[in-house]
N, C-alpha and C positions, 0 to 999 in steps of 0.2 A: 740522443734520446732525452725525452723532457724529463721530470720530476712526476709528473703524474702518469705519466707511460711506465715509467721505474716501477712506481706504487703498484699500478694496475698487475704488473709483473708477477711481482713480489706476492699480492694478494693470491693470484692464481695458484702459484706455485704451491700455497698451502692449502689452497683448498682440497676437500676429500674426495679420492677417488671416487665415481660412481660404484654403488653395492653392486653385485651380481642379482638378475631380475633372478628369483627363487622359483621355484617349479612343485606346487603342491600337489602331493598325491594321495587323494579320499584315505581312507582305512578300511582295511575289508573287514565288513561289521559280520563277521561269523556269528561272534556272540548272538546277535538280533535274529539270525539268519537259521539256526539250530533251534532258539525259542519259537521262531514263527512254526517252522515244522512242526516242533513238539506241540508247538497248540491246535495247531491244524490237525495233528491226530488225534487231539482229547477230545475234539468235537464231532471230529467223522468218526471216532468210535462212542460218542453220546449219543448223535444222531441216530446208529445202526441202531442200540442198543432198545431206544424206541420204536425206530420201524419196526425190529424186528421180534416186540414184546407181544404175545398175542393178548394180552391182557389190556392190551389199550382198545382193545376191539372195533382196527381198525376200517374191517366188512361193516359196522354195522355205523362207523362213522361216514363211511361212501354212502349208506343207503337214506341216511337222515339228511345230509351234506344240505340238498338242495328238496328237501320237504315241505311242501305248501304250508305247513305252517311254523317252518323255520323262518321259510322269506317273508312270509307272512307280520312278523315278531322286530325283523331286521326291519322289514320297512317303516312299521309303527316307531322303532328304535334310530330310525336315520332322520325320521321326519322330528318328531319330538326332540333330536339335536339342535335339527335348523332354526324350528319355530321358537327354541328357549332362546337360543344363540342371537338368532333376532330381538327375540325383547331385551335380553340382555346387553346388546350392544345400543339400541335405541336407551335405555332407561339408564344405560353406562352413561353417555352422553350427556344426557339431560342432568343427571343429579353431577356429574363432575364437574358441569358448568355452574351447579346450585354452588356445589361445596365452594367454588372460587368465588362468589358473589360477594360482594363488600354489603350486602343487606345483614346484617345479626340472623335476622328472623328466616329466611330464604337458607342460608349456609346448615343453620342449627336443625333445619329440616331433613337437609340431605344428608349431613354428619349421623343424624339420629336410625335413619334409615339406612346409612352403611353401617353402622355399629351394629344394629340389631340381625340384621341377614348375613354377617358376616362371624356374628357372635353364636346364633344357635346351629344345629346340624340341620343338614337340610332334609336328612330323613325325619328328623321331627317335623320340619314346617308340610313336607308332604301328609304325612300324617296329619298335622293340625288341619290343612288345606281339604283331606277326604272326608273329615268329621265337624268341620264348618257346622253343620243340621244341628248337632247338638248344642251350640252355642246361639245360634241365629235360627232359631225353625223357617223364618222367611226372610227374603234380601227385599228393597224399600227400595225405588228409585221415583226422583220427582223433582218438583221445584218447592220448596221449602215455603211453610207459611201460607201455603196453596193445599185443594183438594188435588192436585194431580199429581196423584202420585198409582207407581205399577209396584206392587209383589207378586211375586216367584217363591214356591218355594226353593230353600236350598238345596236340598240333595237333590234337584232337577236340574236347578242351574250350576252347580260345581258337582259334574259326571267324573267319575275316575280320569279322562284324559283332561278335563280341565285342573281338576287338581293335580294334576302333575305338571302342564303344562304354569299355572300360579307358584306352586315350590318351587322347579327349574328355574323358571323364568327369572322372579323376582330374587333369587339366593344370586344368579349368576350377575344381575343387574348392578347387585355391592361390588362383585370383585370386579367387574369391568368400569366400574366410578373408579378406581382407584389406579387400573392400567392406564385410562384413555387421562385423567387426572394426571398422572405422572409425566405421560406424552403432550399435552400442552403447556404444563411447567418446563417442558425441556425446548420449549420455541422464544427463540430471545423476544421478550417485549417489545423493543425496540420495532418489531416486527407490528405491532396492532399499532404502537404509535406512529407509524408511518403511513399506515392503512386510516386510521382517523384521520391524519392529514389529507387525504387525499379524498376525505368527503364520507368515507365507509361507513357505516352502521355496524355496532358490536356483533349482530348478531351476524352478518354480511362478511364483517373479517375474519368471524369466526368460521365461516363454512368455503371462504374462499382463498385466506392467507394462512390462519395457524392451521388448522386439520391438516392439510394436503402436507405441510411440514413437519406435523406430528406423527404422519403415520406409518412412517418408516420404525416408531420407535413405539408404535401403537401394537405393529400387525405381527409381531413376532411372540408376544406374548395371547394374544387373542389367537390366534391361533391353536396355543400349547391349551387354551381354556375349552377351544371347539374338540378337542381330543379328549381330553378331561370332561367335557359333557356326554361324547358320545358315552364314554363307559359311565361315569355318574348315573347318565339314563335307567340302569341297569336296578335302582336304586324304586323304582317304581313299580316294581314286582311285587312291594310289601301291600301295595292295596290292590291288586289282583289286575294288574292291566299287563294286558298280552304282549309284552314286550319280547327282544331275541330271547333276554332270560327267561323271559315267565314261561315262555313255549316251551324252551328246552326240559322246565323243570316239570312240567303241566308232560311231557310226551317220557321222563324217564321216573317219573310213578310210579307209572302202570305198566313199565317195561324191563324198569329196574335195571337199564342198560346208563346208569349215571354217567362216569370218563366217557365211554364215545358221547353223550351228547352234550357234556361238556367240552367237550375238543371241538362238537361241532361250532359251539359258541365260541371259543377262543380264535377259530380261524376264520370265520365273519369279523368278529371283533379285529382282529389282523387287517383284515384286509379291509375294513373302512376306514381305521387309523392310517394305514400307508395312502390311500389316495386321501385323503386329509390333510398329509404332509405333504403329498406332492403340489396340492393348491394351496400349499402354506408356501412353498418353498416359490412358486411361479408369481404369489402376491407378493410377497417379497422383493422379488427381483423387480418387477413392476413396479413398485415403488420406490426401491433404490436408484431407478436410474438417474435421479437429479442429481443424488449426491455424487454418482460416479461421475457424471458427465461434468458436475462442478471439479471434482479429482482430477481428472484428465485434463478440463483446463485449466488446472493450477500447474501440472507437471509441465503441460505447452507453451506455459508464459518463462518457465523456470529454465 
């Protein structure tokens, strides 16, 4: 036997037996398992306790439920989501891209106009937005310096749905500067200066390399804002436009059946927020799929 067969020997000899492979066994989580019950019964006896209150007046919530001019309120209330939602996500855009401009004069524009829509309530600019007439008796359009010019008066041209449609709009337009802002601060640069390299025009990089990469981290909060608009809508009931609210408040008046017709509003309201979330949840995924597909093949190569 050599010297290095010895050693090798020797080595072995002290090395540690292998441990025994261990055998873990969960815990039975009674504890969790006794709480989930006991909540599950504070709820199904919450839930009975409503069903079964006749003071919710649940007859007369069936009979309103689906009333021509419940759906009536709802639709004026779905549509006045989408169209603020739209300006708001267009004028999101535009002034996010102001506030990033290396111009003094451009930046200090759109800064000025997220401060200010972000700063007052939006039921006051509704407001402001309905009584426009007395500040302006007529609105002026033309070419400057020229006879051609057209007025209007104002309470013609800013009608109850337009001044709600201008309040919505323009209030929601700040907070989306500053989502869809946050979402193109978060696309590495590196990303436009590559795009320049290869010939692109800012605005060109902008709609074809950062956005698409921004909007995984754009559409989750824009979404939580189209939820929050539908109910805000509700907000336009102070100047008399028929919204789900105004209906329901306009039909228990004179019926003085208040709770059922506000229940009827809360489960409209329910159920437009749930299918809201569900096209939140489906836009989302649609847009995650680059990054998972990038995940998958990092795990592939590892």
């Amino acid at each position: 036997m050599t010297v290095l067969e010895a050693h090798s020997n020797s080595v072995a000899d002290h090395r540690p037996s292998e441990e025994p492979r261990l055998t873990y066994v969960p815990a039975k989580a009674w504890g969790t398992r006794i709480a989930a019950v006991a909540l599950l019964l504070v709820v199904v006896s919450f839930l009975w306790s409503i069903a079964s209150n006749p003071n919710f007046g649940w007859t007369v919530v069936g009979e309103y439920l689906f009333d021509p001019r419940i759906l009536s309120g709802l639709y004026l209330t779905l549509w006045l989501t989408l169209v603020t939602m739209v300006i708001g996500i267009v004028l999101g855009t535009v002034f996010a891209v102001m506030s990033m401009s290396g111009n003094v004069v451009i930046a200090t524009i759109a800064n000025a106009y997220i401060w200010f829509f972000r700063g007052t309530p939006v039921l006051v600019q509704l407001i402001f937005w309905y009584n426009l007439g007395a500040l302006f008796p007529e609105l002026s359009i033309g070419i400057p310096f020229t006879s051609l010019w057209i007025s209007v008066p104002t309470n013609t041209a800013i009608s109850p749905v337009m001044a709600a449609v201008l309040g919505l709009g323009l209030n929601e337009g700040a907070y989306m500067s500053e989502i869809i802002r946050s979402g193109l601060l978060a696309v590495d640069p590196g990303q436009r200066q590559a795009a320049k390299s290869l010939g692109m025009t800012s605005g060109r990089a902008l709609w074809r390399i950062v956005l698409p990469q921004a909007m995984p981290i754009i559409v989750p909060p824009t979404g939580n804002q189209a939820i929050g608009m539908l109910k805000t809508s509700s907000l336009v009931s102070v100047i008399a436009l028929s919204d789900l609210l105004y209906s329901v408040q306009t039909i228990y008046s004179r019926n003085y059946q208040t709770i059922p017709l506000l229940i009827v509003a809360c489960l409209w309201y329910l159920l437009a927020t749930t299918v809201f979330s569900l096209i939140q949840a489906r836009v989302e995924r649609h847009f995650g799929r680059s990054s998972l597909q990038a995940s998958q093949a990092r795990r592939a190569r590892q």
